[in-house]
C-alpha positions as a Markdown table, in Angstrom:
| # | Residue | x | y | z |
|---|---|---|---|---|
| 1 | Unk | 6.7 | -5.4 | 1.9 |
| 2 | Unk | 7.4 | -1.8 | 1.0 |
| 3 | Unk | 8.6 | 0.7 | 2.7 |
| 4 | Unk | 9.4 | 4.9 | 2.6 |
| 5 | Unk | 12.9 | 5.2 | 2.9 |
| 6 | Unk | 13.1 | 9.4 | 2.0 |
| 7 | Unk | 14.6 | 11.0 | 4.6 |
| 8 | Unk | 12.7 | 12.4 | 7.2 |
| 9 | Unk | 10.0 | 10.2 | 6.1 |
| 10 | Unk | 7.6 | 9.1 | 8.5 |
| 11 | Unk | 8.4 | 5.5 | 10.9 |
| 12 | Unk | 5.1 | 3.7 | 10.1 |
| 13 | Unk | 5.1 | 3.9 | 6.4 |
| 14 | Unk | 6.1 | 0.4 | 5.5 |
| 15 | Unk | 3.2 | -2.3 | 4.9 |
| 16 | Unk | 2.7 | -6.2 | 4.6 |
| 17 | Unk | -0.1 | -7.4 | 2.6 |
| 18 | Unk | -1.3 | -10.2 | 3.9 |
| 19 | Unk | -5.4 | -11.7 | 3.0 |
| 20 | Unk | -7.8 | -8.6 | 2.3 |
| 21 | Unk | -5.6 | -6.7 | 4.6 |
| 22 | Unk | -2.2 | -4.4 | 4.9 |
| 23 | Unk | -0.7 | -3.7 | 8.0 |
| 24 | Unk | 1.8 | -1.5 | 8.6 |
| 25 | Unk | 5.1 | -1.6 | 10.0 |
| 26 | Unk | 7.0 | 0.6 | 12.2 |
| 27 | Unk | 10.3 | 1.1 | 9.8 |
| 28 | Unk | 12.6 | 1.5 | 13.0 |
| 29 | Unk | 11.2 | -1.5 | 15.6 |
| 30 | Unk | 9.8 | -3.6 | 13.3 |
| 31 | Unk | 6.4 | -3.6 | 15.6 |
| 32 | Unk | 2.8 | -3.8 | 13.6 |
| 33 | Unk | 1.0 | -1.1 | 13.6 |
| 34 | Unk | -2.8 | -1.0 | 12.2 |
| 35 | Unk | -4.8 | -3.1 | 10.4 |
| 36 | Unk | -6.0 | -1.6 | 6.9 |
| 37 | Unk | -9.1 | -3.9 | 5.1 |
| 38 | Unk | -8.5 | -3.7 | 1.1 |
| 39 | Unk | -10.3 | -6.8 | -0.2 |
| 40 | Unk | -9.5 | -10.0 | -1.9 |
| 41 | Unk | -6.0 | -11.3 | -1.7 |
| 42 | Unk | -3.8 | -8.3 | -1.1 |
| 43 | Unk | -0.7 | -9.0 | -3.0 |
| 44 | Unk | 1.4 | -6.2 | -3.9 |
| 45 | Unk | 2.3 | -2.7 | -2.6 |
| 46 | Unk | 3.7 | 0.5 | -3.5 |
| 47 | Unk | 4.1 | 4.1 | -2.5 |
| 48 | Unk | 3.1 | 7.3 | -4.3 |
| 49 | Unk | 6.3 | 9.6 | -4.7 |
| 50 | Unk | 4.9 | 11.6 | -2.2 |
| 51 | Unk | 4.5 | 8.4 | 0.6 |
| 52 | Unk | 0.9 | 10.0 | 1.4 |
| 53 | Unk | -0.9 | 7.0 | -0.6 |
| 54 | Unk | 0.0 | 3.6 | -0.8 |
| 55 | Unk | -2.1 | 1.4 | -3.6 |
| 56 | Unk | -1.9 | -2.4 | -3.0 |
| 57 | Unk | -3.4 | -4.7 | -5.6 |
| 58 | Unk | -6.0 | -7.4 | -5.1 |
| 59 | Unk | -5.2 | -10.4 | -7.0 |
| 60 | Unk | -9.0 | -12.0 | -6.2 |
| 61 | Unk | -10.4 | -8.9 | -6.0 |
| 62 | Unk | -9.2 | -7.4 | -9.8 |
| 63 | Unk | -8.8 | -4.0 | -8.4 |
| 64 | Unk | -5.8 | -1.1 | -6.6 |
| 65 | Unk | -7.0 | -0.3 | -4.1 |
| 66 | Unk | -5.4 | 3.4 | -2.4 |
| 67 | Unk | -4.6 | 3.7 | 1.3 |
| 68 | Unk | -4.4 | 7.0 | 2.7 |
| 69 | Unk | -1.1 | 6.2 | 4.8 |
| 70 | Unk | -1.9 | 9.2 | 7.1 |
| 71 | Unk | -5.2 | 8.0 | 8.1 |
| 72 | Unk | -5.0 | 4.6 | 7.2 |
| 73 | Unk | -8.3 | 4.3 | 5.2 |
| 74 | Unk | -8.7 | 2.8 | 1.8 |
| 75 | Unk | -10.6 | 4.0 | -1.0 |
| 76 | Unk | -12.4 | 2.6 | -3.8 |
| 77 | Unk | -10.6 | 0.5 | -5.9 |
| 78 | Unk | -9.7 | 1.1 | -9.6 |
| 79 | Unk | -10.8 | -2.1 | -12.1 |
| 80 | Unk | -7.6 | -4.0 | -13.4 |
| 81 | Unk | -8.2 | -7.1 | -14.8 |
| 82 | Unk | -8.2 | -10.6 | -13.4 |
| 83 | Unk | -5.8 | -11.1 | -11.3 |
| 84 | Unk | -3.4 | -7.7 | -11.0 |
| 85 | Unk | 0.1 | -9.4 | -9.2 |
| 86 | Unk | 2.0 | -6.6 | -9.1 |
| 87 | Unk | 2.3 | -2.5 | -8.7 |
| 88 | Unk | 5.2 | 0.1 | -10.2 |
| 89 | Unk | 4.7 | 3.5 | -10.0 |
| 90 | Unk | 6.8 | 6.3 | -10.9 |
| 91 | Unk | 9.6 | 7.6 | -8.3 |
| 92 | Unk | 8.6 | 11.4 | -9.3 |
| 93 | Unk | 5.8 | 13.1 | -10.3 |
| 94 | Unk | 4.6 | 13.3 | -13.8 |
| 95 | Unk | 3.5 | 16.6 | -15.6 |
C-alpha cells in the first residue's frame, strides 16, 4: 500500500494493488474508494513527487502502468521485463 502523506495532500491518494486492479483508500477512514483496472498481477505502487500519477507494476503483465490519481484512469503501460516486483521513484523532481 502507498500512500501521500505531504501536507495538505489530498484524503484518497493511497492505493492497494490487488489482481489487475488498484483501489484506493481514503487516508483518513480507511474506506475504499474506486476501482482502477491495470492489468496482470498488480504488485507494487508508488507516487510521483507530485502525488498526480501513481505507476503500479504488473508482475504478469511485464509493464508500469501510470494512474492518473485525479481521474483515476490508467494509461499505457511502459515494457519492463518479465516480471517487474517492485517501483522507487525519486522524492523530487529531476532536472
Amino acid at each position: 500500500m502507498v500512500a501521500d502523506l505531504r501536507a495538505g495532500a489530498d484524503r484518497d491518494r493511497c492505493a492497494r494493488p490487488a489482481g489487475s486492479t488498484i483501489t484506493t483508500v481514503d487516508t483518513v477512514t480507511g474506506a475504499p474508494g474506486t476501482t482502477v483496472k491495470v492489468g496482470k498481477s498488480a504488485f507494487d505502487v508508488a507516487l510521483d513527487w507530485s502525488g498526480e500519477t501513481a505507476y503500479v507494476t504488473t508482475a504478469d503483465g511485464n509493464a508500469l502502468v501510470p494512474v492518473d490519481t485525479s481521474t483515476g484512469r490508467s494509461g499505457t503501460g511502459f515494457s519492463t521485463g518479465a516480471h517487474p516486483l517492485a517501483v522507487a521513484l525519486t522524492p523530487v523532481p529531476v532536472k
